[in-house]
PDB file of N, H, CA, C and O in Angstrom:
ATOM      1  N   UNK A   1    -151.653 -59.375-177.719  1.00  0.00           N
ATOM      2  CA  UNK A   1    -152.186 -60.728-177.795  1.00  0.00           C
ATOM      3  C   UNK A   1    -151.941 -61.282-179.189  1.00  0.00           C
ATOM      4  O   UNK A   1    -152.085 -60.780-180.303  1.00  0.00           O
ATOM      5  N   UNK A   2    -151.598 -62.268-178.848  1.00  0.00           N
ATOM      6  H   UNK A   2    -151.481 -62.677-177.943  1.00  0.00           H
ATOM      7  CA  UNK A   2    -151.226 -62.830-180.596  1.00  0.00           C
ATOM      8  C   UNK A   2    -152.851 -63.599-181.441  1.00  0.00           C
ATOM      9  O   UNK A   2    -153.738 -64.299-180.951  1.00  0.00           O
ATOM     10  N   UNK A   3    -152.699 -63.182-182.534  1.00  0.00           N
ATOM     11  H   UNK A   3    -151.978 -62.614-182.932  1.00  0.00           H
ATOM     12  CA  UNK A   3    -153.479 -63.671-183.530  1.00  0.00           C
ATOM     13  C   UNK A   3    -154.120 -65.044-183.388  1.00  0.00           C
ATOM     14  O   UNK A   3    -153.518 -66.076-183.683  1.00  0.00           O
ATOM     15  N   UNK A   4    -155.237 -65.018-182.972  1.00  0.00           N
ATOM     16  H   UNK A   4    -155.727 -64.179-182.732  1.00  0.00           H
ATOM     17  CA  UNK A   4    -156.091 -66.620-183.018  1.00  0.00           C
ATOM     18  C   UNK A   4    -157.060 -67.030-183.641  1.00  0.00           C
ATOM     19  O   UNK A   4    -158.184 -66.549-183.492  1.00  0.00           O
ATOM     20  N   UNK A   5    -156.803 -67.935-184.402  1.00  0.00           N
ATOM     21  H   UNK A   5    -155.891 -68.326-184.523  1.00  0.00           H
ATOM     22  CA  UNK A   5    -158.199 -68.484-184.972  1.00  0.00           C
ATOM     23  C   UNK A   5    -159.452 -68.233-184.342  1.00  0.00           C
ATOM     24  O   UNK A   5    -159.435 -68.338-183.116  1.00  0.00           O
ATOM     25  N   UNK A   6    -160.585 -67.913-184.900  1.00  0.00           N
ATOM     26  H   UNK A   6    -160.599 -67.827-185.896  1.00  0.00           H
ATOM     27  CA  UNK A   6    -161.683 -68.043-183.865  1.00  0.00           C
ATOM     28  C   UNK A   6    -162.550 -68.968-184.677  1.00  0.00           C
ATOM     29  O   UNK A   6    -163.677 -68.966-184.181  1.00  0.00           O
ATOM     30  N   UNK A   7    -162.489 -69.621-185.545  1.00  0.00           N
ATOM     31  H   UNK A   7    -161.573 -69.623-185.948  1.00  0.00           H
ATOM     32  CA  UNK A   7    -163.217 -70.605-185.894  1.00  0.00           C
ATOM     33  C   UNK A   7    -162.567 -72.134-185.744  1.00  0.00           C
ATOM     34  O   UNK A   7    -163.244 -72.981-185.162  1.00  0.00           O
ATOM     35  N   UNK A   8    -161.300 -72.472-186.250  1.00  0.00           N
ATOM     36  H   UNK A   8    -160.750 -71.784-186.723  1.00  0.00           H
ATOM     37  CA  UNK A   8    -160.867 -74.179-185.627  1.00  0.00           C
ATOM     38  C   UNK A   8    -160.708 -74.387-184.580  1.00  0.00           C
ATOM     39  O   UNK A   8    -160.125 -73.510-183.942  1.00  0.00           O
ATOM     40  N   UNK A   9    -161.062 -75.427-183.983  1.00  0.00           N
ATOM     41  H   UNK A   9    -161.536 -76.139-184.502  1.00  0.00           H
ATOM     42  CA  UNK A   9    -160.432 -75.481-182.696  1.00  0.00           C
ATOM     43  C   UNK A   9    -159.286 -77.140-182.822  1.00  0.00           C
ATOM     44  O   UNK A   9    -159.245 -78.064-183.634  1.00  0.00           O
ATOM     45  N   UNK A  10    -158.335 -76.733-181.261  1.00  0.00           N
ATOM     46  H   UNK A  10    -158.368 -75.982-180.601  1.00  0.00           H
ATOM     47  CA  UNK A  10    -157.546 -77.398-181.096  1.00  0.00           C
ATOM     48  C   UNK A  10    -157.747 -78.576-180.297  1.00  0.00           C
ATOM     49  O   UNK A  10    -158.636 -78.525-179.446  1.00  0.00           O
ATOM     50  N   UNK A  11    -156.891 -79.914-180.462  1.00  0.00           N
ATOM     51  H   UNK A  11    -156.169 -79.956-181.153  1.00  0.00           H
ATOM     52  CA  UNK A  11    -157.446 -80.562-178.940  1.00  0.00           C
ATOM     53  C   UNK A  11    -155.971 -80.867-178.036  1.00  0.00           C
ATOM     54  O   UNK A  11    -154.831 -81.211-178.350  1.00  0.00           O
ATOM     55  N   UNK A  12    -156.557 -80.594-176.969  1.00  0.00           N
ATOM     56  H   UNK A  12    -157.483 -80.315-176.715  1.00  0.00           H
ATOM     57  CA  UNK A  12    -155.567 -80.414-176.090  1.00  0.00           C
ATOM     58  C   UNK A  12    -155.819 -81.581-174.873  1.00  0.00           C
ATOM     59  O   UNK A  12    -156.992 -81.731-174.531  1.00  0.00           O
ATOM     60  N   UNK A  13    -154.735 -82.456-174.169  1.00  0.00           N
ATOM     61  H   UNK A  13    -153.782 -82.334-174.447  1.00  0.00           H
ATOM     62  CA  UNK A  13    -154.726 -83.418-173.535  1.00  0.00           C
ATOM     63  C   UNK A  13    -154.983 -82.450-171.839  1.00  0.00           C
ATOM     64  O   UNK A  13    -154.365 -81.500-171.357  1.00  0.00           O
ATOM     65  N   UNK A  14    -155.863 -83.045-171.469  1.00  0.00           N
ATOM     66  H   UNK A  14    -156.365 -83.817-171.860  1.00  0.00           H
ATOM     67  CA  UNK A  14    -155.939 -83.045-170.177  1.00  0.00           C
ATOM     68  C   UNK A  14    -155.009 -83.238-168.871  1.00  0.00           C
ATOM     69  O   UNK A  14    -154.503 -84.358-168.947  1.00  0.00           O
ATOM     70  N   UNK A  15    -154.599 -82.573-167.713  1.00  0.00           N
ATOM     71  H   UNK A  15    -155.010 -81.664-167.651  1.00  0.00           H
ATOM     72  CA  UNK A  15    -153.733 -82.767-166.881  1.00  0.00           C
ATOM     73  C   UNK A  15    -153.916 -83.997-166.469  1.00  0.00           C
ATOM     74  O   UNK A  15    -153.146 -84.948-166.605  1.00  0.00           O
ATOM     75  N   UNK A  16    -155.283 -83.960-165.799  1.00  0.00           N
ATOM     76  H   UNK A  16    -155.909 -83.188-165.689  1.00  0.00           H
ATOM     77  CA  UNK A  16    -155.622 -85.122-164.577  1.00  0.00           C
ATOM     78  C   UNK A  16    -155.638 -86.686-165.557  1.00  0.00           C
ATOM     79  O   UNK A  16    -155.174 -87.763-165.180  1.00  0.00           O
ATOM     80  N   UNK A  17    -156.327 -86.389-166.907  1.00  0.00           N
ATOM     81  H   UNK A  17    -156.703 -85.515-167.213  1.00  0.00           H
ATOM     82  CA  UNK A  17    -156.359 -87.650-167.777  1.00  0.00           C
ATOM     83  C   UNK A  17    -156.005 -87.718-169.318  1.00  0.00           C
ATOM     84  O   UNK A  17    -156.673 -87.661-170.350  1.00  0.00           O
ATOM     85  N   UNK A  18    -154.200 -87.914-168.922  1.00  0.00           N
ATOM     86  H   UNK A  18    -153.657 -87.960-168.084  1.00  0.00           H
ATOM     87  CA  UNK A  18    -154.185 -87.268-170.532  1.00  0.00           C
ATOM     88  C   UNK A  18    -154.999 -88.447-171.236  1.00  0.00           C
ATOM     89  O   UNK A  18    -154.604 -88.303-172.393  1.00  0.00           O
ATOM     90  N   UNK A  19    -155.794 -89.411-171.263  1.00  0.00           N
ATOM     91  H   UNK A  19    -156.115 -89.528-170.324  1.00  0.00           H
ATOM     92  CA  UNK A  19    -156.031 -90.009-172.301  1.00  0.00           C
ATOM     93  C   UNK A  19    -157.784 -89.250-172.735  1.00  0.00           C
ATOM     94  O   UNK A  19    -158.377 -89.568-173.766  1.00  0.00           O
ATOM     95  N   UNK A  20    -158.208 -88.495-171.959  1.00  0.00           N
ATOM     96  H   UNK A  20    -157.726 -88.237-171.122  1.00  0.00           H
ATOM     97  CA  UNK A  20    -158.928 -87.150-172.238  1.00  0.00           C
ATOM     98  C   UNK A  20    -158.418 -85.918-173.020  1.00  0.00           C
ATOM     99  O   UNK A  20    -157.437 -85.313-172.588  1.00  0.00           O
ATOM    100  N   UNK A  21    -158.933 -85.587-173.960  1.00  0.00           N
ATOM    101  H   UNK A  21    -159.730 -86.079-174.311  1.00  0.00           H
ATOM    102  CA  UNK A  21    -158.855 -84.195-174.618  1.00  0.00           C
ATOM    103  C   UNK A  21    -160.110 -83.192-174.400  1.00  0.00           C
ATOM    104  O   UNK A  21    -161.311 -83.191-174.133  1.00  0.00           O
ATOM    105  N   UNK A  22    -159.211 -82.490-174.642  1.00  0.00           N
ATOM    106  H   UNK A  22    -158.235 -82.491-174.858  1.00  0.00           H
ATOM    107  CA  UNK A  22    -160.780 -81.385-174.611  1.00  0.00           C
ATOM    108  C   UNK A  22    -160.643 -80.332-176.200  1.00  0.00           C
ATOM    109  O   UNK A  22    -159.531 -79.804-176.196  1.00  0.00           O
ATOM    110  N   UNK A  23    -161.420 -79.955-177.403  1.00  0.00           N
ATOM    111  H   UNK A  23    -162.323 -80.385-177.405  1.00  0.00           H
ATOM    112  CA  UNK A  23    -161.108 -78.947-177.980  1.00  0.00           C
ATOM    113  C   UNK A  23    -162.060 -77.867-178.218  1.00  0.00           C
ATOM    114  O   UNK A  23    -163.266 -77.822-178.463  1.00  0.00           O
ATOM    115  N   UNK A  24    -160.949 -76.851-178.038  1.00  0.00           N
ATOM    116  H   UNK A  24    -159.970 -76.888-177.839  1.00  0.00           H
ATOM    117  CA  UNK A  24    -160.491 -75.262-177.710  1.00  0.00           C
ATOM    118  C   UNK A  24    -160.483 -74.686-179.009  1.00  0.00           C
ATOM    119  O   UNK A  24    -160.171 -75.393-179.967  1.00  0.00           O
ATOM    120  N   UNK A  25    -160.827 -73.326-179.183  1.00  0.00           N
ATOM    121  H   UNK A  25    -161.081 -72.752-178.405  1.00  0.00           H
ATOM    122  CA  UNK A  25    -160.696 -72.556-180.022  1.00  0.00           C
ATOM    123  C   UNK A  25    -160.413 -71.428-179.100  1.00  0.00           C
ATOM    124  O   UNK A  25    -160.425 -71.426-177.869  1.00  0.00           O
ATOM    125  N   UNK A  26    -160.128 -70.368-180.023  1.00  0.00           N
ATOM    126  H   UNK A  26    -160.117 -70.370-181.023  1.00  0.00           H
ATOM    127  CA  UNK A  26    -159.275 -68.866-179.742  1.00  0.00           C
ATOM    128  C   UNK A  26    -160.478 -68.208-179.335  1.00  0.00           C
ATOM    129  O   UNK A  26    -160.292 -67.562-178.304  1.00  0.00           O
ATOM    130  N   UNK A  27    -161.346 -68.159-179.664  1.00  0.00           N
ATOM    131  H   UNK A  27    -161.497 -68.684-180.502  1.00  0.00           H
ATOM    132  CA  UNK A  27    -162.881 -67.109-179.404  1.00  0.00           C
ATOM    133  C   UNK A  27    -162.965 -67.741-177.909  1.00  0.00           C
ATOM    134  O   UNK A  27    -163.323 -66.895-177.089  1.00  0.00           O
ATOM    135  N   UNK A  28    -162.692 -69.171-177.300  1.00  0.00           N
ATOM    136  H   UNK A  28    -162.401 -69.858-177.966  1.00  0.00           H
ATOM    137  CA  UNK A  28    -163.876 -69.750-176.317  1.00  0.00           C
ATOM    138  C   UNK A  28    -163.164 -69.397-175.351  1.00  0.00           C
ATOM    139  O   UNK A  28    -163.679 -69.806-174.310  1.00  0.00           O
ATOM    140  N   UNK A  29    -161.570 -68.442-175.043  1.00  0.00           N
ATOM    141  H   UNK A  29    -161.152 -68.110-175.888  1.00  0.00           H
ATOM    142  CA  UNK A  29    -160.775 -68.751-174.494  1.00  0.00           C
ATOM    143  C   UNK A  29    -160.748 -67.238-173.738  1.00  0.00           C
ATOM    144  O   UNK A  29    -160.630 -66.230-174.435  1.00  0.00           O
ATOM    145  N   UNK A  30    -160.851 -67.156-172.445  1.00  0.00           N
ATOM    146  H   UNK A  30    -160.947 -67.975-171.879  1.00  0.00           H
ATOM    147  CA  UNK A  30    -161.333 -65.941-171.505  1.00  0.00           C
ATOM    148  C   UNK A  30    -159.315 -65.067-170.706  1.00  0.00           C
ATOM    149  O   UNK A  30    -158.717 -63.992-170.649  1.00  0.00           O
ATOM    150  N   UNK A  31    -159.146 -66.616-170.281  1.00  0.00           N
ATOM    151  H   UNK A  31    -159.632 -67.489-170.328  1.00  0.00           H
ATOM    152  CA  UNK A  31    -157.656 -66.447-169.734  1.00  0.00           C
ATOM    153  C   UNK A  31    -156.758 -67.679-169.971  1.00  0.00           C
ATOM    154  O   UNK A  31    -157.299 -68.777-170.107  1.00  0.00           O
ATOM    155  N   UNK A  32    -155.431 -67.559-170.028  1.00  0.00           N
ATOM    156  H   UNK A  32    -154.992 -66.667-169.917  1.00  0.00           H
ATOM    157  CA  UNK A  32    -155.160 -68.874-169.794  1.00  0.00           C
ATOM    158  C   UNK A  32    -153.793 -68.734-168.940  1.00  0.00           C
ATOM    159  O   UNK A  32    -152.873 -67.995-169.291  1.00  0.00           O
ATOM    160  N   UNK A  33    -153.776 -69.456-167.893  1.00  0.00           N
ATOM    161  H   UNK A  33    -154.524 -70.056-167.608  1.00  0.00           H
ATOM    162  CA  UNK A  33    -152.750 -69.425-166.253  1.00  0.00           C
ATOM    163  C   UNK A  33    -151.977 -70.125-166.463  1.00  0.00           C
ATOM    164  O   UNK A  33    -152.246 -71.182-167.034  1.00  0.00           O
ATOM    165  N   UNK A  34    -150.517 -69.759-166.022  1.00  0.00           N
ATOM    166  H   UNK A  34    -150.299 -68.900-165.558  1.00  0.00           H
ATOM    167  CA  UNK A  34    -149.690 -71.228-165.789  1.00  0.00           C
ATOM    168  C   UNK A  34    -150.208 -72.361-164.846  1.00  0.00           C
ATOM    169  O   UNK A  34    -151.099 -72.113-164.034  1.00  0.00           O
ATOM    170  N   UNK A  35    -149.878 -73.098-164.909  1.00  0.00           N
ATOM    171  H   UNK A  35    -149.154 -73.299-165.568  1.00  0.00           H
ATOM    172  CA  UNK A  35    -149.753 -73.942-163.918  1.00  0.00           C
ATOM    173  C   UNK A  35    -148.274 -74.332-162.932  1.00  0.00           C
ATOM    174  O   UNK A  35    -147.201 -74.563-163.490  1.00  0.00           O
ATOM    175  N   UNK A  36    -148.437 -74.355-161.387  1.00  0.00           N
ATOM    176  H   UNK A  36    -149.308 -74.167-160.934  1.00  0.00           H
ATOM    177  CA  UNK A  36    -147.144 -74.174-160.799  1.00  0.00           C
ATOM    178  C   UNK A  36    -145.952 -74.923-161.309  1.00  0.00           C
ATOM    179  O   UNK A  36    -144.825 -74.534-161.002  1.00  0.00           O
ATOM    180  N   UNK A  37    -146.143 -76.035-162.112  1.00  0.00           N
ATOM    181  H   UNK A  37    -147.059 -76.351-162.361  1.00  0.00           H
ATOM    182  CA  UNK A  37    -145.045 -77.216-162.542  1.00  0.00           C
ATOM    183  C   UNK A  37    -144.699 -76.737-163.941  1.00  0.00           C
ATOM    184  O   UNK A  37    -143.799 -77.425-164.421  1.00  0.00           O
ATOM    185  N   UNK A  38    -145.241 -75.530-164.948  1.00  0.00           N
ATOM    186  H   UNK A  38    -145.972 -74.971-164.557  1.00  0.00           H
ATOM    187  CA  UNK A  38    -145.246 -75.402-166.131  1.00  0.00           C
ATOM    188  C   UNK A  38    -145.105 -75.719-166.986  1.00  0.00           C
ATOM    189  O   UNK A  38    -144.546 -75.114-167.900  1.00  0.00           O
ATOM    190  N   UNK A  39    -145.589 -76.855-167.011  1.00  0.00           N
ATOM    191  H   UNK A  39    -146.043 -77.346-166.268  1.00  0.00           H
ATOM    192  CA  UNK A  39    -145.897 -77.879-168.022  1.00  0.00           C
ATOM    193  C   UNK A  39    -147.279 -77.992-168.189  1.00  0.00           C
ATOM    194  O   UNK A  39    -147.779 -78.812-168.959  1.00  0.00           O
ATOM    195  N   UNK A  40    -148.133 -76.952-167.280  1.00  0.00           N
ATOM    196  H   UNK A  40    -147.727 -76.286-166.654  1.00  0.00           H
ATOM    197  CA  UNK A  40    -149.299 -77.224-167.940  1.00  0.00           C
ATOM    198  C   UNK A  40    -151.011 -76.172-167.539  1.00  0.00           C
ATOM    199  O   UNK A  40    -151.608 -76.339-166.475  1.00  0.00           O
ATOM    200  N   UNK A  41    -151.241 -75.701-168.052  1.00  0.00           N
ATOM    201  H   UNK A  41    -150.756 -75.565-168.916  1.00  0.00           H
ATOM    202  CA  UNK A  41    -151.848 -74.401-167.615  1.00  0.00           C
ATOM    203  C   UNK A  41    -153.185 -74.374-167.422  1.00  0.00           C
ATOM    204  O   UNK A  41    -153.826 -75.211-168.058  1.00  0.00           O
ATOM    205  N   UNK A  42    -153.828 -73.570-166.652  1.00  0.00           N
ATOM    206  H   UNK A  42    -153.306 -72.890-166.136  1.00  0.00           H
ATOM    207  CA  UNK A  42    -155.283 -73.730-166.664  1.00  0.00           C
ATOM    208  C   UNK A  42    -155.995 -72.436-166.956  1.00  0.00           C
ATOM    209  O   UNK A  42    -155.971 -71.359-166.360  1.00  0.00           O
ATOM    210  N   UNK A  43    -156.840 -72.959-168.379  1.00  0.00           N
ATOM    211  H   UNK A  43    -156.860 -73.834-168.863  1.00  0.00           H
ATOM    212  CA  UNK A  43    -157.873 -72.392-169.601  1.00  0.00           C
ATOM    213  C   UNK A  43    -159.232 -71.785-168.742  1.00  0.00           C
ATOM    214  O   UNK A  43    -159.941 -72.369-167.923  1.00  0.00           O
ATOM    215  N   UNK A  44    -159.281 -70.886-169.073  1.00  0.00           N
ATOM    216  H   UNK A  44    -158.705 -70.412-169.738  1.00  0.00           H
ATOM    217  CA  UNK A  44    -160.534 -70.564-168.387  1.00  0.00           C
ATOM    218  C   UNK A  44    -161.304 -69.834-169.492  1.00  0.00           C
ATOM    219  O   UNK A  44    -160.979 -68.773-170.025  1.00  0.00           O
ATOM    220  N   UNK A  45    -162.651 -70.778-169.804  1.00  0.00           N
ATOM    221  H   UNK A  45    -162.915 -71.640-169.371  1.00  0.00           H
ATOM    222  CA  UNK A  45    -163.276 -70.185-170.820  1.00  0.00           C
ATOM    223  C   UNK A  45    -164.291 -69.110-170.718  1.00  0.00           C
ATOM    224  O   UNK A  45    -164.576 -68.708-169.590  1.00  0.00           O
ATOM    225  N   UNK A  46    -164.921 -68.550-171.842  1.00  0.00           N
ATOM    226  H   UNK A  46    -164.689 -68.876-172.758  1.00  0.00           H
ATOM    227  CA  UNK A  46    -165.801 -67.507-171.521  1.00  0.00           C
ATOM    228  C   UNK A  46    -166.923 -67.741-170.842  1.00  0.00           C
ATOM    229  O   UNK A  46    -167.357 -67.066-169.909  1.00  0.00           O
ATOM    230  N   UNK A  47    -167.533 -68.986-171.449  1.00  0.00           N
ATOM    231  H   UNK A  47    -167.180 -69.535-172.207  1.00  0.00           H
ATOM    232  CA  UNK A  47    -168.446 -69.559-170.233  1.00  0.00           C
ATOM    233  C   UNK A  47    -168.208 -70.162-169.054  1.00  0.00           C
ATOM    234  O   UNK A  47    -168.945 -71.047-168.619  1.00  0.00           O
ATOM    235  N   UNK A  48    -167.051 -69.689-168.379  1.00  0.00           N
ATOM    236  H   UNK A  48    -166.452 -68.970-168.733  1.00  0.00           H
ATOM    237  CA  UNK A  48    -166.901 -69.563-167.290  1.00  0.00           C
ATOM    238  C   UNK A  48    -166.277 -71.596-166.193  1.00  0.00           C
ATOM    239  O   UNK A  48    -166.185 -71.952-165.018  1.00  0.00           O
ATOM    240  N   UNK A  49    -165.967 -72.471-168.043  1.00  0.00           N
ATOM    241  H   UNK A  49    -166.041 -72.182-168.997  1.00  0.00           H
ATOM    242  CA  UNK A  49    -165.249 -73.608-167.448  1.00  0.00           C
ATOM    243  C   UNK A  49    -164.166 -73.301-167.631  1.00  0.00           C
ATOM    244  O   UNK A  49    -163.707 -72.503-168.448  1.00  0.00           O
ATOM    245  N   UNK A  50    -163.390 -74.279-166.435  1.00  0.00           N
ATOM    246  H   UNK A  50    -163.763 -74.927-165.771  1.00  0.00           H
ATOM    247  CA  UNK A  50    -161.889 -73.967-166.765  1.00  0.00           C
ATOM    248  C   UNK A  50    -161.193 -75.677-166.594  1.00  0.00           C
ATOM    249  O   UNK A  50    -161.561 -76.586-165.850  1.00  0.00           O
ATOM    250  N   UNK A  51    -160.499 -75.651-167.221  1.00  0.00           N
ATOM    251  H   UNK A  51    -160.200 -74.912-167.825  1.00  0.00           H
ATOM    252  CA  UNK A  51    -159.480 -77.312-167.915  1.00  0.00           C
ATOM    253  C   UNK A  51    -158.418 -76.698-167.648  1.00  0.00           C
ATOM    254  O   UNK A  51    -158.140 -75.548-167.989  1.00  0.00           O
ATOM    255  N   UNK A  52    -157.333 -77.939-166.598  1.00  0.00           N
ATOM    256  H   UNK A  52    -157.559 -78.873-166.322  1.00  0.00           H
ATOM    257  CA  UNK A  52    -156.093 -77.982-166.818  1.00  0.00           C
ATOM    258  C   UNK A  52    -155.792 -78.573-167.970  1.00  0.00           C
ATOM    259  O   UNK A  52    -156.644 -79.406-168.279  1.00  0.00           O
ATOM    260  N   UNK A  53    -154.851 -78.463-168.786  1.00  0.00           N
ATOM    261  H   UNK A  53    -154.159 -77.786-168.535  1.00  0.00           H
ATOM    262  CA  UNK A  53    -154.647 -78.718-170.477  1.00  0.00           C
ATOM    263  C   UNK A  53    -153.165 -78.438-170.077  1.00  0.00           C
ATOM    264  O   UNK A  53    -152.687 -77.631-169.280  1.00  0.00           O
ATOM    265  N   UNK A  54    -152.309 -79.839-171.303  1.00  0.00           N
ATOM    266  H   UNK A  54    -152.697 -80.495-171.950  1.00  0.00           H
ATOM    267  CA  UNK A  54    -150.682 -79.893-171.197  1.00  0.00           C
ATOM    268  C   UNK A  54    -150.458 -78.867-171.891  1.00  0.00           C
ATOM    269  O   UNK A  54    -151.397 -78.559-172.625  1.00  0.00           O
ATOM    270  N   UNK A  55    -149.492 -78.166-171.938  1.00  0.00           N
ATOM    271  H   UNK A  55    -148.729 -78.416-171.341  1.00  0.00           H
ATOM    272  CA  UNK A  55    -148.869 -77.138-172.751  1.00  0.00           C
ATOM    273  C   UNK A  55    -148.621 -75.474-171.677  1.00  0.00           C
ATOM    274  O   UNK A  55    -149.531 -75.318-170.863  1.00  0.00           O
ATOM    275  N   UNK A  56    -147.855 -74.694-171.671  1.00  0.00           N
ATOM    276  H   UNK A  56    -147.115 -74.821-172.333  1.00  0.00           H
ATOM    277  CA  UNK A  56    -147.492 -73.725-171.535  1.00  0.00           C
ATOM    278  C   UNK A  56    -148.325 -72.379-172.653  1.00  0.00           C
ATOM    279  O   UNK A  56    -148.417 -72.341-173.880  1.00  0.00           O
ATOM    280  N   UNK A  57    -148.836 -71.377-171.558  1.00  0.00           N
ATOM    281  H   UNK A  57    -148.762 -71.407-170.561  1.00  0.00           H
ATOM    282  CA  UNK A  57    -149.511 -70.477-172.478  1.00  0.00           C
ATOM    283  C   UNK A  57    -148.733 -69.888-173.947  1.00  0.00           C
ATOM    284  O   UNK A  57    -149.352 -69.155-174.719  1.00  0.00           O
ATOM    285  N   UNK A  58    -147.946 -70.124-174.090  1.00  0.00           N
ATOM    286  H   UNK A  58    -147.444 -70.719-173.463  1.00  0.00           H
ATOM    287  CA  UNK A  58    -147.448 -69.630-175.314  1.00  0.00           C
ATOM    288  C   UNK A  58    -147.870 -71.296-176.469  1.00  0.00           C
ATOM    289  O   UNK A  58    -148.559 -71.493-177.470  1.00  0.00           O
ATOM    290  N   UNK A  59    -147.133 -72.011-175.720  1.00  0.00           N
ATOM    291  H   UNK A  59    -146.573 -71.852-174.907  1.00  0.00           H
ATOM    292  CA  UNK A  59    -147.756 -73.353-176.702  1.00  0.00           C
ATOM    293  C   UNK A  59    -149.031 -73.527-177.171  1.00  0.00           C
ATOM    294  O   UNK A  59    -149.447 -73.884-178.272  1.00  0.00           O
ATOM    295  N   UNK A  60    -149.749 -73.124-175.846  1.00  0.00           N
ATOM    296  H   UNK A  60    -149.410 -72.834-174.951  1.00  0.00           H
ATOM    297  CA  UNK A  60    -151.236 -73.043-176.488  1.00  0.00           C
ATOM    298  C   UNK A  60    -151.871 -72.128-177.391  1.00  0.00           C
ATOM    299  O   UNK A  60    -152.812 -72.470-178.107  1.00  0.00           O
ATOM    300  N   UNK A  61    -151.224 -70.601-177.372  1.00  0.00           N
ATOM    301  H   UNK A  61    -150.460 -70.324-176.791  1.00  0.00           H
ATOM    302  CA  UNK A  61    -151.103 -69.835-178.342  1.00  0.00           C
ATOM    303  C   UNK A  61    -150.729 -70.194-179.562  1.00  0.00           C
ATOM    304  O   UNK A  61    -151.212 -69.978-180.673  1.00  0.00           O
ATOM    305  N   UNK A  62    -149.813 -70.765-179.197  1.00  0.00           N
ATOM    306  H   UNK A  62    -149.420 -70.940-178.294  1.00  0.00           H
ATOM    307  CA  UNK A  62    -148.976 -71.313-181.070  1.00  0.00           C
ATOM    308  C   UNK A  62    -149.665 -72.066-181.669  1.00  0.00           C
ATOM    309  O   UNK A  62    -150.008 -71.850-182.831  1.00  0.00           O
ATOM    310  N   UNK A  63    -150.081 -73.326-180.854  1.00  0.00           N
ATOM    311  H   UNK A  63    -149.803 -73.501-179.909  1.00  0.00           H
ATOM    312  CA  UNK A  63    -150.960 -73.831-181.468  1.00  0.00           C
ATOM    313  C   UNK A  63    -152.590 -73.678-182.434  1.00  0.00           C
ATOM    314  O   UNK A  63    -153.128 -74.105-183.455  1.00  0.00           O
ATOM    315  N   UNK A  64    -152.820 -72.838-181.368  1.00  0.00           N
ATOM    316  H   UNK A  64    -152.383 -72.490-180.538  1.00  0.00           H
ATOM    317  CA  UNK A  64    -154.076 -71.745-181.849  1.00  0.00           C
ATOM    318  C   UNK A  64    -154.306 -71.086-182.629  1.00  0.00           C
ATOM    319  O   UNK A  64    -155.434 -70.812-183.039  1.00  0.00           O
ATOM    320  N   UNK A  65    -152.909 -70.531-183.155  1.00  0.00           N
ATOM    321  H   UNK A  65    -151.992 -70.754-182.823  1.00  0.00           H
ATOM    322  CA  UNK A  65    -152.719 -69.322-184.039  1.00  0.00           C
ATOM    323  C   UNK A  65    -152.467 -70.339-185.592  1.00  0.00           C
ATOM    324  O   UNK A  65    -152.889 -70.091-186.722  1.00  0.00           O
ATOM    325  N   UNK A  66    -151.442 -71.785-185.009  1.00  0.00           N
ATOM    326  H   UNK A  66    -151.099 -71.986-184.092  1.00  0.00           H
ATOM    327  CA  UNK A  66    -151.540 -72.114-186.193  1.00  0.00           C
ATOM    328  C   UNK A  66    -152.702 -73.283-186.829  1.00  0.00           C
ATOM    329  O   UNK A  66    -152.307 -74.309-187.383  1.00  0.00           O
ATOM    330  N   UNK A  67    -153.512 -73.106-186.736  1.00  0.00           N
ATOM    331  H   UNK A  67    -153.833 -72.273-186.286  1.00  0.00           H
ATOM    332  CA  UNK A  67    -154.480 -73.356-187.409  1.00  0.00           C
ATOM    333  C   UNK A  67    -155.242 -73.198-188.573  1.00  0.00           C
ATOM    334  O   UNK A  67    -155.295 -71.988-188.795  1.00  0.00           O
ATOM    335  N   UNK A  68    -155.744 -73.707-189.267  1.00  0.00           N
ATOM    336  H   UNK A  68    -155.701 -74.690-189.087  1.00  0.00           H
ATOM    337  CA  UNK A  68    -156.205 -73.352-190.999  1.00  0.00           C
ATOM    338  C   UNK A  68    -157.394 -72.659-190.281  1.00  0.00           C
ATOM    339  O   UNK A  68    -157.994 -72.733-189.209  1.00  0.00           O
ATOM    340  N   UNK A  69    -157.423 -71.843-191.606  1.00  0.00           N
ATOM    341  H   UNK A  69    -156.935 -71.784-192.477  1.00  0.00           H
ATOM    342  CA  UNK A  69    -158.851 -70.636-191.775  1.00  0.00           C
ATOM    343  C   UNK A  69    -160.149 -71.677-191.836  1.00  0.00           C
ATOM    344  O   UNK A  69    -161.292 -71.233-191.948  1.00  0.00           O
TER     345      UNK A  69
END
């Protein structure tokens, strides 16, 4: 598993409304699925919500990882 911030979080555009974000950090983050069109994956957090969010699990990784301390 690659290296994630667990304190910043990211914001990530929503499938159904990208003019919705939702933000994510590396700690809140349980699984994260492709989605069948892969362009966009669904987050499933530890408390047990889950958000379709644009990006591919590695994007969302990258993003995650690059984040300030």
């Amino acid at each position: 598993m690659d290296p994630i911030d667990k304190m910043s979080k990211a914001k990530f555009k929503l499938k159904d409304d990208d003019s919705l974000d939702v933000q994510l950090s590396g700690d809140e983050i349980e699984e994260i699925v492709p989605d069948a069109d892969m362009r966009f994956s669904l987050v499933i957090l530890r408390n047990g919500e889950k958000h379709f969010v644009e990006g591919t699990e590695q994007q969302i990784r990258d993003t995650l990882s690059g984040l300030p301390s």
